[in-house]
DOGU-722277 format. One record per residue: x, y, z of N, C-alpha, C, CB in turn. Coordinates in steps of 0.2 Angstrom, whole numbers, padded with zeros to 4 digits, always signed. Glycine has a CB too. Layout:
DOGU-722277
XYZXYZXYZXYZ...
***
This chain:
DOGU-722277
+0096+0025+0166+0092+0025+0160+0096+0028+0154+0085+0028+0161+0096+0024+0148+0100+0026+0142+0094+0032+0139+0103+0019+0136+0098+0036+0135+0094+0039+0132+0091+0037+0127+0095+0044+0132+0093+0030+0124+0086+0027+0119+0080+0024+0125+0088+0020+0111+0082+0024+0130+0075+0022+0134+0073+0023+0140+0074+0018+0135+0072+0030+0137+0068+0037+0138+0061+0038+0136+0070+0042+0136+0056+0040+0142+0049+0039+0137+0048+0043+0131+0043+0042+0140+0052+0050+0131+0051+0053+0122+0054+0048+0119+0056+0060+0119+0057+0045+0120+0060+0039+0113+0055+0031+0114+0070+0036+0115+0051+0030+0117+0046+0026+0114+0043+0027+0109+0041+0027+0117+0043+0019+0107+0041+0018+0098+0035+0021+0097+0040+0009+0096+0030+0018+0104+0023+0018+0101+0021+0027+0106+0017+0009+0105+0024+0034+0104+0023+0037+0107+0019+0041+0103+0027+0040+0110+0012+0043+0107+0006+0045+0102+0007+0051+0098+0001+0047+0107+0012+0057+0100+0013+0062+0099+0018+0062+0091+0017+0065+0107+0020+0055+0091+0026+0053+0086+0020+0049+0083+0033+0048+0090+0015+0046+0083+0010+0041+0080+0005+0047+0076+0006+0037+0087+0003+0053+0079+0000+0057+0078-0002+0059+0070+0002+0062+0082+0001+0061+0068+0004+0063+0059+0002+0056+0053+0015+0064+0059+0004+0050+0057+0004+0044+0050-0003+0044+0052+0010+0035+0050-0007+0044+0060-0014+0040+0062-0019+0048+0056-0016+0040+0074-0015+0052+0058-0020+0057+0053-0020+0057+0047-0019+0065+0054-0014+0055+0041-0014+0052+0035-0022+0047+0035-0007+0048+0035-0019+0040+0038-0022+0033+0041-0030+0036+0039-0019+0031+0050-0032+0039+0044-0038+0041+0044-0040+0044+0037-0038+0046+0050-0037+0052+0035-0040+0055+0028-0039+0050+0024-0038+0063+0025-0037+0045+0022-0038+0040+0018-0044+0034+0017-0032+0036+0020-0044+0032+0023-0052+0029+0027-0057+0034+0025-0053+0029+0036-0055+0041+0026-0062+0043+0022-0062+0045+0014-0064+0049+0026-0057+0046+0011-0058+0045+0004-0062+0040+0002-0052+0045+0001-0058+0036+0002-0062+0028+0003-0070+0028+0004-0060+0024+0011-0071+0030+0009-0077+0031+0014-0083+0033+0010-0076+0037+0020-0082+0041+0007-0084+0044+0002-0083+0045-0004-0084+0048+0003-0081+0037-0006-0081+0035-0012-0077+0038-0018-0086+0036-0012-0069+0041-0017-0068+0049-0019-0064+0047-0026-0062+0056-0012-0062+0038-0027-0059+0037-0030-0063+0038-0037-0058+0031-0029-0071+0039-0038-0073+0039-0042-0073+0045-0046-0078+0038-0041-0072+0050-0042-0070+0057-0046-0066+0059-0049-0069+0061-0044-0061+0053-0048-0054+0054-0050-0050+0048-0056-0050+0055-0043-0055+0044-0058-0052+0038-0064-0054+0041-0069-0055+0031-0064-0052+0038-0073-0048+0039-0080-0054+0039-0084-0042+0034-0083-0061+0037-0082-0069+0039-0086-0071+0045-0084-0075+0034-0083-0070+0047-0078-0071+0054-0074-0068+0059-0078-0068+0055-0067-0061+0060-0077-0058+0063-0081-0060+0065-0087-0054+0061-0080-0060+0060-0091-0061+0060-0099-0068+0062-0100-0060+0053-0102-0072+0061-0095-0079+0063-0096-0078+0072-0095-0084+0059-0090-0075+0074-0089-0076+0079-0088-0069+0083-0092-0078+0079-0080-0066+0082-0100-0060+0087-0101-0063+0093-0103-0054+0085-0106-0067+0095-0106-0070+0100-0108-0068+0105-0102-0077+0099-0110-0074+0103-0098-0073+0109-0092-0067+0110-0086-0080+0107-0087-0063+0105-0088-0057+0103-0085-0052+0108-0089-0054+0094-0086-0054+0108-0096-0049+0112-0100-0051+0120-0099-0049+0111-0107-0057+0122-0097-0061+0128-0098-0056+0131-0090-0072+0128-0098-0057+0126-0083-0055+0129-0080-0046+0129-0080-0058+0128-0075-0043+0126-0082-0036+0128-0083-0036+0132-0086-0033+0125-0085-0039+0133-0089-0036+0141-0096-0039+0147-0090-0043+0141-0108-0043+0147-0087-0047+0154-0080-0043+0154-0077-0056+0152-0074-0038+0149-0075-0032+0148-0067-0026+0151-0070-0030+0137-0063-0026+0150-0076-0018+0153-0080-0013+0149-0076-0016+0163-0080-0008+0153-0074-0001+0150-0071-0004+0146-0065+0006+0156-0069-0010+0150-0063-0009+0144-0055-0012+0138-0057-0013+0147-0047-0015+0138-0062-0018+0131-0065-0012+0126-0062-0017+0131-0075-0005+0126-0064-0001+0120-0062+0000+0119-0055+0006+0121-0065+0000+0125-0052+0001+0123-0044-0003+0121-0040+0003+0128-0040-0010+0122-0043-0017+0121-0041-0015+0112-0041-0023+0125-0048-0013+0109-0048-0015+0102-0049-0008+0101-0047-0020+0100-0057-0002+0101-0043+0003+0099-0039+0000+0097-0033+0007+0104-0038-0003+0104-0028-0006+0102-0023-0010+0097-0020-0008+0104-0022-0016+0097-0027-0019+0092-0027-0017+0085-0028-0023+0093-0029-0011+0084-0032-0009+0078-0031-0004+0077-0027-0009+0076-0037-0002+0082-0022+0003+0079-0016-0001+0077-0010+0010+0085-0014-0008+0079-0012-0014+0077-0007-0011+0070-0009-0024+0079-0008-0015+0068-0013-0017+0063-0016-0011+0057-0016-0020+0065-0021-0005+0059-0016+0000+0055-0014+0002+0052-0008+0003+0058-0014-0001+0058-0002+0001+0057+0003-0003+0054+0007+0003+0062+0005-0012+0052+0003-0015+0049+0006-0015+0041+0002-0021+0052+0006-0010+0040-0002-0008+0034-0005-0014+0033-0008-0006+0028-0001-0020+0034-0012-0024+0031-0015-0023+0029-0022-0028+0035-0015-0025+0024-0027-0022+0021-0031-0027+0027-0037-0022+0011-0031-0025+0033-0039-0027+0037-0046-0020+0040-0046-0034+0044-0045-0015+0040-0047-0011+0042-0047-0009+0043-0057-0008+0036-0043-0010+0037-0057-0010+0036-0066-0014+0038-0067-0011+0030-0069-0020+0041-0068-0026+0044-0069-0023+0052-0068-0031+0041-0064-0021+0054-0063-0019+0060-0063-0016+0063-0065-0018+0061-0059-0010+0057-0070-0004+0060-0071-0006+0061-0079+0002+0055-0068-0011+0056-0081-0016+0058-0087-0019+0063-0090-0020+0055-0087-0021+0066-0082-0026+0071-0083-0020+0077-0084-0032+0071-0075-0015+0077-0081-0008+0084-0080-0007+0084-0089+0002+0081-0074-0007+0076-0093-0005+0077-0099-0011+0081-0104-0004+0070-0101-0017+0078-0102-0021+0082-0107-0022+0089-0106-0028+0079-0109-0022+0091-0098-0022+0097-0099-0016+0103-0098-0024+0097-0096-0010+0101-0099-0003+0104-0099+0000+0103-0104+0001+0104-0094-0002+0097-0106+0004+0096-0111+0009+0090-0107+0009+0106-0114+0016+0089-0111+0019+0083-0109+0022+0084-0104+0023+0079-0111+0027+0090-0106+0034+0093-0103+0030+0096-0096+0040+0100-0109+0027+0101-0096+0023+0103-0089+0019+0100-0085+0021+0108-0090+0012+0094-0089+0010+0088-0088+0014+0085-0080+0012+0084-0096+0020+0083-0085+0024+0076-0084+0030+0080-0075+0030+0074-0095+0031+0087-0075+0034+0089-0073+0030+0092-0067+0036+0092-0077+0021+0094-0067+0018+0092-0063+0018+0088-0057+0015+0092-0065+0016+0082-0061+0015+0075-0058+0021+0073-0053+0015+0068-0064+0027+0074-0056+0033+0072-0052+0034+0081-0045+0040+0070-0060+0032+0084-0048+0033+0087-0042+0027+0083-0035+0032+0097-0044+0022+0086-0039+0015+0083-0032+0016+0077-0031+0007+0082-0035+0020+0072-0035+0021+0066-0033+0026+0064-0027+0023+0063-0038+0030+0069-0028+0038+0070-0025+0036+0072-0018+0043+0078-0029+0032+0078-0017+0028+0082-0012+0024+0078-0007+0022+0087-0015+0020+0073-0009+0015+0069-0006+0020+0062-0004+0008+0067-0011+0022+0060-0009+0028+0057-0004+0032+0057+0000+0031+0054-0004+0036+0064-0001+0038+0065+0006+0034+0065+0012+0041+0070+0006+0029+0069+0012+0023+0071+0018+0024+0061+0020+0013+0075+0014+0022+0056+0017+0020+0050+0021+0028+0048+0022+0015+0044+0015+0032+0049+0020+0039+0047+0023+0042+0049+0031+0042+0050+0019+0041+0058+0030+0041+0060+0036+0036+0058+0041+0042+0066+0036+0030+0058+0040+0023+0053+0044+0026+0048+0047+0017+0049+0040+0029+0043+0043+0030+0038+0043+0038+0034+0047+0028+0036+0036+0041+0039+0046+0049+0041+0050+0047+0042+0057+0053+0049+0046+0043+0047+0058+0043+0050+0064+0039+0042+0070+0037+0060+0063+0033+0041+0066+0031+0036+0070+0035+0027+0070+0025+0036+0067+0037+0029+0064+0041+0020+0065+0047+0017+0062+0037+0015+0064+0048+0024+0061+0060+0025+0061+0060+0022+0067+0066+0036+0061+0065+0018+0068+0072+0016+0074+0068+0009+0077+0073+0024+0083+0061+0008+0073+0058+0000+0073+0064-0004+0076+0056-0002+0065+0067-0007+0071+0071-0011+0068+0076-0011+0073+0074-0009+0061+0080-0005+0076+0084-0004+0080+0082-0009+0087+0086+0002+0080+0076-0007+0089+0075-0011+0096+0072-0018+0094+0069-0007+0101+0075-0021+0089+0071-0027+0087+0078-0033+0089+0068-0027+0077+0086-0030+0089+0090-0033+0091+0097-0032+0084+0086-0040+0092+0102-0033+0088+0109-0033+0084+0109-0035+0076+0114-0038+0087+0106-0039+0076+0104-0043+0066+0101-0036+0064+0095-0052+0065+0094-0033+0067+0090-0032+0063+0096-0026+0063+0082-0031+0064+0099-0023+0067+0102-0014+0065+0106-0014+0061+0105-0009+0071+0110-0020+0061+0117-0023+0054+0112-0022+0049+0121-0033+0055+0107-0026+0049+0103-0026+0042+0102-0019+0040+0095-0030+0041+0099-0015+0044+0097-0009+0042+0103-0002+0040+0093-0008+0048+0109-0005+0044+0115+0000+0042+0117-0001+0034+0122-0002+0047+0116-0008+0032+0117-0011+0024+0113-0007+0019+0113-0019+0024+0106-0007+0021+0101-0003+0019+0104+0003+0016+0096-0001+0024+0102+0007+0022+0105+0013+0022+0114+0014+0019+0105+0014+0030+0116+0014+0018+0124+0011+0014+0122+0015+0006+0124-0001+0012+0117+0008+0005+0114+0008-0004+0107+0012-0003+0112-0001-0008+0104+0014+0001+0098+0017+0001+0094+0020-0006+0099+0022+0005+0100+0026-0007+0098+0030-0012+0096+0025-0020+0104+0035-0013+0102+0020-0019+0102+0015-0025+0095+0011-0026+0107+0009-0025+0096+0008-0020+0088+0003-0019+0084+0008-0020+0086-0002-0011+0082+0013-0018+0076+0017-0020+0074+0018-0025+0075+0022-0018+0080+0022-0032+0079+0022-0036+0078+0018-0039+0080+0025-0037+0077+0012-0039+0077+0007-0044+0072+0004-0042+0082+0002-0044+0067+0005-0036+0061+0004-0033+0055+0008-0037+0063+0006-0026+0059+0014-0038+0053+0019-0041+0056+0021-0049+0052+0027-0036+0060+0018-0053+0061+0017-0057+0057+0011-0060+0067+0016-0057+0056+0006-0057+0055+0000-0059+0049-0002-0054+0061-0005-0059+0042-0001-0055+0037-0001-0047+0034-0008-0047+0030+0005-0047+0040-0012-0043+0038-0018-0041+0033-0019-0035+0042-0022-0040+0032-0016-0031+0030-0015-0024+0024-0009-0028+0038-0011-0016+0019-0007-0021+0015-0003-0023+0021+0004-0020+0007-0005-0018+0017+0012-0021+0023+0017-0020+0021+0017-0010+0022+0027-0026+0017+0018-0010+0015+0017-0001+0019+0013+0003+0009+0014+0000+0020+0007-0001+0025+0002+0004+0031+0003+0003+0025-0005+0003+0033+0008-0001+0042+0009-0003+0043+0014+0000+0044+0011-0012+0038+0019+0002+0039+0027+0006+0038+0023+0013+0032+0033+0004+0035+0018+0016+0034+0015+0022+0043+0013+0024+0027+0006+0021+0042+0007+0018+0052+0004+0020+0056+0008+0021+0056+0002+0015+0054+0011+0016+0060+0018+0016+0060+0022+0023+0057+0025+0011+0055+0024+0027+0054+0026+0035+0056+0023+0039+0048+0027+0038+0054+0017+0039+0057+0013+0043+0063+0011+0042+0054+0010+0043+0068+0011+0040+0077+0009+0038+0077+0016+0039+0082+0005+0028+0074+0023+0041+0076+0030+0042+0080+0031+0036+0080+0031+0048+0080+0031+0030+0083+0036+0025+0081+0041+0026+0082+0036+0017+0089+0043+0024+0092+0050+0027+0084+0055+0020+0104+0051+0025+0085+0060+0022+0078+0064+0018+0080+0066+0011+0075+0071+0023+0086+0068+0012+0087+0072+0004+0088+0066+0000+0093+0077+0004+0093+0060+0001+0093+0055-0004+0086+0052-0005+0098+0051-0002+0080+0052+0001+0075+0048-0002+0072+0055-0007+0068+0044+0004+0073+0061-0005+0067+0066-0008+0070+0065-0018+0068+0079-0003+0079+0065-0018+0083+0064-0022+0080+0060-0027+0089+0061-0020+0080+0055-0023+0078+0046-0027+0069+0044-0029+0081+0039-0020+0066+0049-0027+0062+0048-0027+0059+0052-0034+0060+0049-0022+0059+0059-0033+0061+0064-0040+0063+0061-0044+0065+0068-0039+0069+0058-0045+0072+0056-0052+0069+0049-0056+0079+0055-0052+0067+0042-0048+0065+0039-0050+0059+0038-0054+0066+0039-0047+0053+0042-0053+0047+0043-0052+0045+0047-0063+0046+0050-0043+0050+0049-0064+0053+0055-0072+0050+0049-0077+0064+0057-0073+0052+0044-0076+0051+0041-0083+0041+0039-0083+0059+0033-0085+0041+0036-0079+0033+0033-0079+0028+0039-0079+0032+0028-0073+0030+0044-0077+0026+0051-0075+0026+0053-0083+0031+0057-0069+0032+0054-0087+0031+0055-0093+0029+0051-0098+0035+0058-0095+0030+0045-0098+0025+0040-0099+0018+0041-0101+0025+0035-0095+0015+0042-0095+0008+0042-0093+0005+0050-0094+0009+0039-0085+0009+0057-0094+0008+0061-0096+0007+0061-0104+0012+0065-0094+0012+0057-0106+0011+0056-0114+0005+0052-0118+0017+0052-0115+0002+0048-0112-0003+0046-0114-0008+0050-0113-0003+0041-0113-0009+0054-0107-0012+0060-0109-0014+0063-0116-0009+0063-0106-0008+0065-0116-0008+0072-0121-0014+0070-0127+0002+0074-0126-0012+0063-0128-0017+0061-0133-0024+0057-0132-0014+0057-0137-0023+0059-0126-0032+0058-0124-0037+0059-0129-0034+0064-0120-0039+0065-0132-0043+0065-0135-0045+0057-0139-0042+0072-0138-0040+0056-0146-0040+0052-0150-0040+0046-0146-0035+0054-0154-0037+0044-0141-0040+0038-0137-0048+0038-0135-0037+0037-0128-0050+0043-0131-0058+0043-0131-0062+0042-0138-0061+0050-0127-0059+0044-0143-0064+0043-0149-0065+0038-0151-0063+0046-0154-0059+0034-0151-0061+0027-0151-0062+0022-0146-0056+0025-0155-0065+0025-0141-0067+0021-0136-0063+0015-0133-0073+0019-0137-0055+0018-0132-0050+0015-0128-0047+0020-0122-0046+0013-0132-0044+0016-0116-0042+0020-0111-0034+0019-0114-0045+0017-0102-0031+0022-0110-0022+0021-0113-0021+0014-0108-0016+0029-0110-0015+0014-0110-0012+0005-0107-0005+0006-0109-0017-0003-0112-0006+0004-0102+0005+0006-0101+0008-0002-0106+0010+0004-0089+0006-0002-0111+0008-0009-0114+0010-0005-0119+0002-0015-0116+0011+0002-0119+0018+0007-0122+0025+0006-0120+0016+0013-0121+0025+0003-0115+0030+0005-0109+0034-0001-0113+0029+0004-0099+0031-0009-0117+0034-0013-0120+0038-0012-0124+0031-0015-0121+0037-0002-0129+0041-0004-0137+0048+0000-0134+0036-0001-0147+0052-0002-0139+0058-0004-0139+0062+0004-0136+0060-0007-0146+0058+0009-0141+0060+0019-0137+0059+0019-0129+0053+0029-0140+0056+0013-0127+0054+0017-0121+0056+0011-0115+0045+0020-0122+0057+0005-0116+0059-0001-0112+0066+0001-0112+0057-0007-0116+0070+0000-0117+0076+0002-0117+0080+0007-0113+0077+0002-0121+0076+0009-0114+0081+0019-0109+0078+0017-0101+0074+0032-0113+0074+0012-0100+0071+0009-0093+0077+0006-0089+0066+0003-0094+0077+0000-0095+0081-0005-0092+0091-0004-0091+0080-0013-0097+0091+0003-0095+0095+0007-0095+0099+0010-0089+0092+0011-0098+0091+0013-0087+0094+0018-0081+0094+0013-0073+0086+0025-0080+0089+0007-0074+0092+0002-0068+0096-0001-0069+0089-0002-0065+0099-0001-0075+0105-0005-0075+0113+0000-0071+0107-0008-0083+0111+0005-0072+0115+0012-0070+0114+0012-0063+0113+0019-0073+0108+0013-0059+0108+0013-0052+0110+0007-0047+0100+0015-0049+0109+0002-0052+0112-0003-0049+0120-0004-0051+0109-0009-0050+0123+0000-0055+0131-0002-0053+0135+0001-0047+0135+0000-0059+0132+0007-0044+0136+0008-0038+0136+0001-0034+0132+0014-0034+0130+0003-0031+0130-0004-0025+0133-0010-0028+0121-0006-0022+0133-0012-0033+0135-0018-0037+0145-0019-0035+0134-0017-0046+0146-0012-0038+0154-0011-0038+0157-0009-0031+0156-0006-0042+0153-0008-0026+0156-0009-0020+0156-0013-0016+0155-0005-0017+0150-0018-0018+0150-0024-0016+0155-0029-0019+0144-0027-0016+0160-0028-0025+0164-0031-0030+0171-0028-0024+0163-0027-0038+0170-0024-0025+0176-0020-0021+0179-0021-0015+0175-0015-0020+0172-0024-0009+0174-0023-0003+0175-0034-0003+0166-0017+0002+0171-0038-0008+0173-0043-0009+0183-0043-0012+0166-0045-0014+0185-0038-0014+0191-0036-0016+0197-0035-0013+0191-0030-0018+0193-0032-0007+0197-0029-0001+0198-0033+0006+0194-0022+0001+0194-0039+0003+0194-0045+0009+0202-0049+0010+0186-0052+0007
***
């Protein structure tokens, strides 16, 4: 018997299942108890007053307070994300806002990565010779495809932290790629924060249909045009070397 087949190296081993099923679960109950409502962008804006009264009582642990809470909240994939990252703006401001969001953001996706690694990394490998060539490809450009995944959020973020586990990226290029990825839409969405107030007065929510003008599309399409020249130029290269 090889040692990928050994019982510790069973796909479906509970002990390895354990971590994503407990995620799985405190998600079912967010859900359950309804927990989205507490946390949308009416909620919020209803409740900044006392939101601001207790930030200013917490002083410096104010920020770590609302990290934690949103690497919960990451790690249980629930879609307030944008909403939170709002709520970091009106109450910190952009730079520490925006600086917030991406740490807790960073935090909670890792936690579902490693979950998600431990229970169903090395998938792919027992699936057959294709799938592990495909996966070594992956893994190659990993760091690229990620960032440009969370640079640009075509997929939901849950299914990109899932992919990601499963092709096994290595941890520091995803924790890497995820962090830098995650900077521009975070301050985006902090930014629309900050001016909260003046949105609620005129009885509008913010709307990433800012992300459209030209200061802020541009420096986007910018930075994916950059994460994609690595992998581009080596696939030029190795097309080169043939």
């Amino acid at each position: 018997m090889t040692p990928d087949e050994t019982p510790q190296a069973g796909f479906f081993s509970l002990k390895r299942l354990l971590p994503l099923a407990l995620l799985v679960a405190a998600t079912a109950a967010f859900f359950a108890f309804d927990g989205e409502r507490y946390l949308s962008f009416a909620a919020l804006a209803r409740e900044r007053a006392e939101l601001m009264a207790l930030t200013r009582r917490l002083g410096f642990a104010a920020p770590l307070a609302f990290i934690a809470i949103y690497a919960v909240v990451a790690a249980l994939s629930v879609p307030v994300a944008e909403a939170l990252t709002i709520a970091g703006g009106f109450l910190f401001g952009i730079l520490v806002g925006g600086l917030s969001s991406v740490a807790g953001a960073t935090i909670g996706a890792t936690l579902v990565f490693l979950a998600a690694r431990a229970g169903l990394g090395g998938l792919l490998a027992r699936v057959g010779p294709a799938a592990r060539r495909f996966e070594a490809g992956f893994r190659a450009n990993a760091f690229y495809y990620l960032l440009v995944l969370r640079l640009v959020p075509l997929f939901p973020f849950w299914l990109v932290n899932l992919v990601a586990a499963l092709f096994r990226m290595d941890l520091g290029a995803y924790v890497l790629a995820t962090f830098l990825g995650i900077i521009p839409a975070a301050f985006i969405y902090a930014s629309l924060g900050h001016g909260l107030e003046s949105l609620a007065a005129i009885g509008k929510a913010p709307s990433l249909s800012i992300v459209l003008r030209p200061g802020i599309l541009l420096p986007l399409i910018g930075l994916v045009l950059l994460a994609l020249a690595a992998p581009l130029y080596r696939h030029w290269r190795g097309k080169q070397d043939r």
